[in-house]
N, C-alpha and C positions, 0 to 999 in steps of 0.2 A: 768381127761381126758388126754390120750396119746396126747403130742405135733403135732402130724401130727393131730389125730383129733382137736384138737380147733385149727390149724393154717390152717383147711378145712371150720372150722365154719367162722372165721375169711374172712377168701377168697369168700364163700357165702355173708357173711353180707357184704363185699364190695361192689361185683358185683351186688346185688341186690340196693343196695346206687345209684352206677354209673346207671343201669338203670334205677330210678325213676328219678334220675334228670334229665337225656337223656328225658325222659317222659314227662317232666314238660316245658322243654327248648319248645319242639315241640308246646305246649299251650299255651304259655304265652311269652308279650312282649321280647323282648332280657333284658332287662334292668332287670325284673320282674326275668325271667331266673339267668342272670347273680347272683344274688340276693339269689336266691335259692341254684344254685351251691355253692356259698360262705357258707349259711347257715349248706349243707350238710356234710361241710367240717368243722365242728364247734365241738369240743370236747363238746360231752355232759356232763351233771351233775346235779344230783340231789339238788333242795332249797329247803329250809326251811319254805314250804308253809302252813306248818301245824299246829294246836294250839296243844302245849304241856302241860299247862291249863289243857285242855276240854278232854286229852287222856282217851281213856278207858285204865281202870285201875283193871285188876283180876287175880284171881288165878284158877288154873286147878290143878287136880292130876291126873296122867295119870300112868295108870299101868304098871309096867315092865317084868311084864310076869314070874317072878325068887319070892321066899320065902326065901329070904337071911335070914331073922330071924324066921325061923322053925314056925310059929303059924297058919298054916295051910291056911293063906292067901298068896295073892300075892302082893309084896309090889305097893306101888303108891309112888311116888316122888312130891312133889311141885313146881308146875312151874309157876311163876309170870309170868305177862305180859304187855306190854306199847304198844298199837298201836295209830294209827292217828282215831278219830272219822267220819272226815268226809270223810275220803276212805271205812270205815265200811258202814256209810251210801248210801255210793256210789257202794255198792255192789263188788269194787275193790279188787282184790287181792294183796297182798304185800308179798316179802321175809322179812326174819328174819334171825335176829343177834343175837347168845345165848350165854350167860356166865353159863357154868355150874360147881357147885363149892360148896367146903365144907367148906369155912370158912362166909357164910353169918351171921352166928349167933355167931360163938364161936371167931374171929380172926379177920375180914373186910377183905378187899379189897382196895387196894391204897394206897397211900404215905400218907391218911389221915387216913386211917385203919377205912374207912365205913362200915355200916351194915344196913341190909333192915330195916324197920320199916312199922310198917303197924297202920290202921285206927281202931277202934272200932267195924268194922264189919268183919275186919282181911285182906282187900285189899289193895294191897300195896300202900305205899305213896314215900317210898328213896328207890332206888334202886342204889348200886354202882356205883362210876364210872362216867365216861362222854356219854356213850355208848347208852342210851336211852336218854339223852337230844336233846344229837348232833342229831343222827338217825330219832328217830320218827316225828321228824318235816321234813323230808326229805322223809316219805313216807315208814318208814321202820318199821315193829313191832320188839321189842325188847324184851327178851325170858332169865330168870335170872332162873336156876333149883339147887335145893337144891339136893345133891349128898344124896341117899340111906343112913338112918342111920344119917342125920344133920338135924337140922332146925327143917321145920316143914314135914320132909320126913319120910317115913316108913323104915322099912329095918333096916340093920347093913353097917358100915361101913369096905369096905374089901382093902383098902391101893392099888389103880391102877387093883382093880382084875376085876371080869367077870362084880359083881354090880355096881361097879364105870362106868365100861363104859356102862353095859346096861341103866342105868339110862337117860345117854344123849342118848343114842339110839333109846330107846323107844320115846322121847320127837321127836326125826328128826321124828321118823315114826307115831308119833301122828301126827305131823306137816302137812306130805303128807296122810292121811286118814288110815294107815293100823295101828293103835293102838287106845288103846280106853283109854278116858279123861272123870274125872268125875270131877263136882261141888265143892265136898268136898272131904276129907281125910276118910270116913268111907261111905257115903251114894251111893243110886244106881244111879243117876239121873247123864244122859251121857252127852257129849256134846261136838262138832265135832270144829275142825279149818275150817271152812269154809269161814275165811278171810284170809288163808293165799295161796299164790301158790303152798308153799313147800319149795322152794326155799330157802336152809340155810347156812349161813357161824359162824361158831363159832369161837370163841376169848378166851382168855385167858391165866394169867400172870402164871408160876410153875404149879402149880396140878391143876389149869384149863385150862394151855394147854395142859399137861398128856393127859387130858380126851381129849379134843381134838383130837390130835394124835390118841387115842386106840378107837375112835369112827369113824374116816377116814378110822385105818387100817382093820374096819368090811367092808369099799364098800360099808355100807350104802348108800342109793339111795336116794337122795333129799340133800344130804350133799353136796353144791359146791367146799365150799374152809374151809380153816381154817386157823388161824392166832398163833400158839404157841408161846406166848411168854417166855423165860427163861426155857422151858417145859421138863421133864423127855421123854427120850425113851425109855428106861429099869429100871424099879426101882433097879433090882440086880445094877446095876451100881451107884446107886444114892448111896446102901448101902455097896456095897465092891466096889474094884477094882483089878482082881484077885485074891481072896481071902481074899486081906486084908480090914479090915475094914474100914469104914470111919467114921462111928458114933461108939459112946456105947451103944446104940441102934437098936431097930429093929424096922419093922412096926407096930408093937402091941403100939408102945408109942405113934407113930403118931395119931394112931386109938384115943386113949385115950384121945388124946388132940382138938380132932376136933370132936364127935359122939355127938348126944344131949341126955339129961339127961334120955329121953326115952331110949331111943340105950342102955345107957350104965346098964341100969337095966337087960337087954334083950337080950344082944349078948356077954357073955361071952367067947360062945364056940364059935365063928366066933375068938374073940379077941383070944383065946388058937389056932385057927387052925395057925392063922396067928405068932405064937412063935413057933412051931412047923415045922411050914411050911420054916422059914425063919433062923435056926441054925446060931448060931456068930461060926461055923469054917469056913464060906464064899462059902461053896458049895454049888454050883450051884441044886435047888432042882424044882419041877412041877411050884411049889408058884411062881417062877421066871420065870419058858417058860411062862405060863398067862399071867405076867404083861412084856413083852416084846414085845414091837410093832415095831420092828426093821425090823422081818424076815416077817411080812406079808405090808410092804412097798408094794410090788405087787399088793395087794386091793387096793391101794389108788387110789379113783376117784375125789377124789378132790385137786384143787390147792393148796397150800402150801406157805404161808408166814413166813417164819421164822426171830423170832429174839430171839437177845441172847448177854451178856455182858462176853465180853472176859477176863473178870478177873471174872467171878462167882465162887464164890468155896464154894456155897452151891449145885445151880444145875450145876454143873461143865460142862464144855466146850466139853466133851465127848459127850454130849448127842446130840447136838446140831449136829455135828462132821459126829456119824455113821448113824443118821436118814437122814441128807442132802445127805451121800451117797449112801444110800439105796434107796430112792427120784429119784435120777440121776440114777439109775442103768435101773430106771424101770419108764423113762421116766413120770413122773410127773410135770407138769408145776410149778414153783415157784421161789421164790424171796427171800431175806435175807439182815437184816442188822443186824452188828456188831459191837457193842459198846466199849469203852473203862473201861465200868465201870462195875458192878456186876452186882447183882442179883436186877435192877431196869425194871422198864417200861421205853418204849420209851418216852409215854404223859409225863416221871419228867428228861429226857435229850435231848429230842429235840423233844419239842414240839406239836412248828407249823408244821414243816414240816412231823411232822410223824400225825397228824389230816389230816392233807391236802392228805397224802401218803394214810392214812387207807380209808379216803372218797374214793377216787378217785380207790380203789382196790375192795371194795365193792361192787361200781356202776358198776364197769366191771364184776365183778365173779356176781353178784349176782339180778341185773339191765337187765345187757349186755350191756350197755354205750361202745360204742366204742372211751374210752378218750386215748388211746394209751399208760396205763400204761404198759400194754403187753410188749410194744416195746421199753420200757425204760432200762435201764442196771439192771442184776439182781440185783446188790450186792451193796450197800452202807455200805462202812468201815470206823468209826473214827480213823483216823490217832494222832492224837492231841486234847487233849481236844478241842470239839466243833467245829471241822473240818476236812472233809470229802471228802473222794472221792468214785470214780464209778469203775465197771466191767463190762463188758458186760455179760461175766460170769463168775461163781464161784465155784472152784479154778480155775483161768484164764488160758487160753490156753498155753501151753508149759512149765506148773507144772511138775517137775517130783520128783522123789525120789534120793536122792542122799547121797550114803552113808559117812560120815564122823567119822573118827578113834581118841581116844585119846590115848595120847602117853606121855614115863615116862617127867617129869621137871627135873630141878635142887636141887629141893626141893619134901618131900616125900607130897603127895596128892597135888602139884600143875605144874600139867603136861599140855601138849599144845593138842589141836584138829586141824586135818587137813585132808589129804585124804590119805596118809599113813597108811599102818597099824603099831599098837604099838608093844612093846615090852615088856616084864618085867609083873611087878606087880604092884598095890597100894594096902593099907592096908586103913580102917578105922571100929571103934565102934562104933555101935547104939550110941544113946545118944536122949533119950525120950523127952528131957529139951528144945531142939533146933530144931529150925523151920528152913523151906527155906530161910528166909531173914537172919540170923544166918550163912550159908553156903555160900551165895552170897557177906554179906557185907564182908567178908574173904577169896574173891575168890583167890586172891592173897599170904594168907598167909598160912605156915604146920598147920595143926588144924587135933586133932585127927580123928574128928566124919565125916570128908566126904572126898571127889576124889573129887576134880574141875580141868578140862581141858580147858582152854581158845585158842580162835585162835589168831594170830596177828589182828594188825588192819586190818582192811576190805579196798582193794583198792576201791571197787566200794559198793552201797547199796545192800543190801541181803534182800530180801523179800520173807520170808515161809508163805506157806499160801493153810492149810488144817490140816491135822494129821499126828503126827509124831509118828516114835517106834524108841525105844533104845532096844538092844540085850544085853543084862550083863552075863558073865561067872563068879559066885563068889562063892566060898569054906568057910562055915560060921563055925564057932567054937561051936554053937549047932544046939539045933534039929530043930528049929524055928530062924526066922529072917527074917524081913518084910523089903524092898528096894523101894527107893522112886529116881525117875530122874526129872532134872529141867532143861529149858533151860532159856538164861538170856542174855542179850542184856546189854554189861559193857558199859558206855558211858553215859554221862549227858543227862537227856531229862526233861522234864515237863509234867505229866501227870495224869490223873484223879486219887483220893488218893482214891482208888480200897478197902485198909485194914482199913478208915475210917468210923465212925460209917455211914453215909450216903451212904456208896461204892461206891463214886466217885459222890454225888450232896450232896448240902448242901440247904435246904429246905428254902423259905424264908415270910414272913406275906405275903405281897401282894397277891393278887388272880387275876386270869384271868378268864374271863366266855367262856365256849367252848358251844356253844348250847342255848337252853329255859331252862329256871328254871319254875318250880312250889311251890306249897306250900308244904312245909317239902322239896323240894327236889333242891337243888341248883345246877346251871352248876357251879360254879366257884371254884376254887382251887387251893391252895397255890401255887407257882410259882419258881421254883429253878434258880439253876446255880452251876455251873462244879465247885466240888472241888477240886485241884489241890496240886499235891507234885513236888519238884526239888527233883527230884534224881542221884545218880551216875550210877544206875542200875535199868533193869527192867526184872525182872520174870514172861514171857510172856507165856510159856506151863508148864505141868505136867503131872505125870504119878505113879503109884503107883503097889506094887506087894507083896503079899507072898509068897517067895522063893519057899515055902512048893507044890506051883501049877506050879513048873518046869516042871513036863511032864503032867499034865492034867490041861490046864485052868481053868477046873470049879470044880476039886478038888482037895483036898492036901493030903499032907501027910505029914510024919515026915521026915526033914532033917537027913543026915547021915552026922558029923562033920567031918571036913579034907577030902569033898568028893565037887567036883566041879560040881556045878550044872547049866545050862542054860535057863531065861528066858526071854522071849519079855518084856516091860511094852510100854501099847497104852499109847504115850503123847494126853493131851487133844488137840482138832481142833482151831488152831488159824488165825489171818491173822497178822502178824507181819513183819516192815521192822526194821532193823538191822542199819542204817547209816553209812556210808562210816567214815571209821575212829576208829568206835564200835569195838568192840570184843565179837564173838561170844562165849561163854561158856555154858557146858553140868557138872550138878554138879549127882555126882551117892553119894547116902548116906542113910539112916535105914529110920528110923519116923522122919514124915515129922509132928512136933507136932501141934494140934489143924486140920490136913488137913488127917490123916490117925490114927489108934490107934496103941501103941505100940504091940510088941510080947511078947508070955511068959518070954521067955529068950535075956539078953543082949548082942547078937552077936557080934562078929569081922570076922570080913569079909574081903577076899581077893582078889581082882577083877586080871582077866587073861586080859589083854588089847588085846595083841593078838585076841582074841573072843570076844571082846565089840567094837560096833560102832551103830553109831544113821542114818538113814533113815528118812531124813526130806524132807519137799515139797518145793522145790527152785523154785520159777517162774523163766522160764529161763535156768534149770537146771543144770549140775555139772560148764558150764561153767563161770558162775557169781562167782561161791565160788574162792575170787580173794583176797588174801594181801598182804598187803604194809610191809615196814622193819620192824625189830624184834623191841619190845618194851620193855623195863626193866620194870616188875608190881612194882608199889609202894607200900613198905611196909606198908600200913594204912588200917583203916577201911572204907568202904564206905558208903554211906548213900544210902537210900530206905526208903520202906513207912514200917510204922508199921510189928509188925508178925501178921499172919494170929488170926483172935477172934475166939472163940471157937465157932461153929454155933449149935444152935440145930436144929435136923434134921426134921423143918418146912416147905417143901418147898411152900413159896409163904405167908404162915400168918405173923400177924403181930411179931411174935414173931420170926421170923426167921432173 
């Protein structure tokens, strides 16, 4: 819903507040009155008034209208369900909360990597998560759908495509009456939601937020809000970054790894369209306008919670980045927070507060509870392991772009960045062996394989905060040659250990209960805390490119050696402050290893400085970029967290 309209709905449900109490005043004691007005004024909120015990407990298969696997039917999807009994009995309607997703049977869900389980007559008993514990006793039915092609679902699995989202699709519009739901997985016997209002907000961590997103950007009607956490907005982006690759992989491996044992007897040729469809030279092909829900941001009728960990470098920071600005372009109400640590959930880095955040957002989108989450700042950013500040909004007001130049040193590839333009040249050779943290811990020192440009120290704090692009002018020695940009924040800090096996929590016994448990199905759940590195530096954005897509982003070509070519690379969306004293540095260098794949051939590359400079979001803009006296770098190496692990391209199972 367009900001003016819910800040009209809003301004109704006031005025309509104010006059019943005016209403009440008139009938009732002053004292009595008094009493009332106070109450009106009382942030609502849903309790936990309901047995979780006693919930009905069933499945549905509701058809999706598509024959993704050719056998002449239409597929049906599996949709579990949790509601309150005695609002059933009560004739009550309720909204619902969905997690729709493809790893319930092959991968789990959560820091404990759970899986549904069901009873002897096949209805469910564990359903992931905390999400129907917490919920259903508060009045809410809960709605878990096995994605097309998984589980106990029909269909093939098509990696973010038409099925993936019709899937949740159909299940919103089973929801509000216009699709039709059967009993079982083959039989005729119908059967309608006729406890529900319609009313639905979806959730979910990686590929269940995907689907989220690509289910908002259909407009779907009963969809209010959605909650993406870590979530893909364009799979091309998840799988290149201008052409260059990110995995050795394509979607057909994803497929492989998540479809159930049915699927895969069955959808060979869905699995050949999707190898086809998706070529490792990185161009841009149909496969990819499909699963890009970026450019129909416009559909979105529902609100939008995002979150996301600013060191992810599975579902990288991009995604996060262009969906938020396509969101803001096209006035959609939403909210964001920003973590320090990877590809985790908020419930295993903070908590309470994000329980307390998610109720209290639900009850507004999805309730109407006027508890004033609305009116709260959008944007929650960790600054420091485990603490946190506000925005009102995001990227805050008087963000701009401000471009800055690197320029030659004293020494070959360790040159300075400032607002100047440069001069000259730097040289450096791929080098497949060595990562970003390889480039960073030597910022300071001539090293073949990369160009780092550092600024002085910083007089005052430098805080970026959105997306950045660097422009590179480089003349490569063959016909291929793939270019990676890093920005890096030189300066001791303490912060979440991002390249540790946990990506910034370390898991601990203890458990905490969020919710009602039942039998087979427990609220409670191991309980973490912030793992932490000192380091000298921190590698805050990134950005990647195949030379080869210098005049066509979404295709390439063949390099012409000793011929200078010019391309953008999008750094990923950060919020990063820089501290007074720090030095800002921009490292330009080939394979960025384990984070992009190599090219065919071992380039050397020539950067034109003159033609290179980075376009970053200064809060505050060019006038902040302020330092202090020249610094002599010390010859040593520095310390950071680990190089980046090799990820396989899971996003969101346990195996990722």
């Amino acid at each position: 819903m367009p900001i003016r309209a819910r800040r009209t709905r809003v301004l109704w449900r006031t005025l309509l507040t104010v006059a019943l109490a005016a209403l009440i005043a008139g009938l009732v004691s002053p004292g009595a009155a008094q009493g009332a007005a106070e109450a009106s004024r009382t942030p609502r909120e849903s309790r936990p008034v309901y047995s979780y015990e006693d919930a009905i407990r069933e499945s549905v298969w509701v058809d999706t209208r598509i024959d993704g696997d050719a056998d002449g039917k239409t597929d049906r999807v599996a949709v579990d369900i949790v509601r309150p009994r005695e609002l059933d009995r009560q004739g009550r309607r309720i909204p619902v909360i969905m997690d729709a997703s493809p790893y319930y049977s092959c991968c789990g869900r959560g820091n404990e990597s759970q899986k549904k389980t069901y009873d002897a007559d096949g209805n469910p008993v564990q359903l992931p998560l905390y999400y129907d514990n917490y919920f259903v006793p508060r009045g809410y039915g809960y709605v878990a759908v096995d994605l097309a092609g998984t589980n106990r679902s029909d269909g093939c699995v098509d990696v973010g495509g038409r099925s993936d989202v019709q899937s949740a699709k159909a299940v919103v519009d089973w929801l509000n009456g216009r699709a039709r739901g059967y009993t079982s997985r083959t039989g005729t016997e119908r059967t309608e939601a006729t406890w529900t209002n319609g009313a639905t907000g979806m959730i979910g961590k990686s590929y269940d937020g995907t689907v989220a997103q690509g289910v908002a950007a259909t407009g779907v009607p009963g969809l209010k809000t959605i909650v993406p956490i870590g979530a893909i907005s364009s799979w091309y982006d998840y799988y290149f970054a201008k052409g260059a690759p990110l995995y050795g992989s394509g979607p057909d491996r994803l497929a492989s790894g998540i479809e159930s044992p049915e699927a895969r007897a069955r959808c060979g040729a869905v699995k050949q369209r999707l190898i086809e469809g998706a070529p490792r030279t990185g161009d841009w092909t149909p496969l990819w306008s499909e699963r890009d829900h970026v450019p129909d941001a416009d559909r979105v009728r529902a609100s939008v919670f995002v979150v996301h960990g600013m060191q992810d470098l599975n579902v990288r920071t991009k995604h996060f980045g262009q969906w938020w600005d396509a969101l803001a372009a096209n006035g959609v109400d939403r909210k964001i927070w920003l973590s320090q640590a990877g590809h985790v959930d908020p419930f295993d880095f903070r908590r309470a507060d994000w329980v307390r955040t998610l109720h209290r957002w639900f009850d507004h989108e999805l309730l109407g509870y006027d508890n004033g989450v609305d009116r709260e700042p959008m944007a929650d950013i960790e600054r420091a392991p485990d603490r946190w500040s506000t925005d009102r909004v995001w990227p805050p007001r008087g963000t701009r772009a401000v471009e800055l130049r690197p320029a030659k040193g004293t020494e070959p590839g360790v040159g300075t960045l400032g607002t100047r333009r440069g001069k000259g040249t730097e040289t450096f050779t791929d080098d497949p062996r060595l990562s970003e943290t390889a480039w960073a811990e030597n910022i300071d020192m001539s090293t073949p394989s990369k160009a780092g440009f550092s600024s002085r120290p910083l007089a005052r704090d430098l805080r970026l905060s959105g997306s950045s692009r660097v422009t590179v002018t480089a003349t490569p020695t063959t016909r291929t040659a793939h270019l990676s940009a890093v920005l890096v924040d030189l300066g001791p800090d303490t912060i979440r250990d991002y390249a540790a096996a946990g990506e910034g929590i370390t898991t601990l016994p203890e458990r905490t209960c969020w919710g009602a448990s039942a039998t087979g199905d427990s609220s409670c759940f191991k309980e973490t805390r912030a793992k932490t590195a000192d380091v000298d530096y921190t590698i805050f954005s990134r950005g990647w490119a195949d030379l080869g897509n210098w005049a066509d982003a979404r295709h390439g070509r063949p390099l012409t050696p000793g011929k200078p070519h010019t391309i953008t690379l999008d750094l990923a969306a950060t919020d990063h402050v820089v501290p007074k004293g720090h030095r800002l540095a921009l490292i330009v260098a080939g394979t960025d290893r384990n984070l992009i794949e190599p090219p065919a051939d071992t380039p050397t590359l020539t950067l034109d400085l003159a033609r290179t400079s980075a376009k970053l979001p200064l809060v505050g803009g060019a006038g902040v970029f302020t330092t202090s006296a020249s610094v002599t770098p010390r010859e040593a190496r520095l310390d950071g967290v680990a190089p980046p692990r090799r990820i396989n391209p899971v996003p969101g199972g346990s195996t990722s």
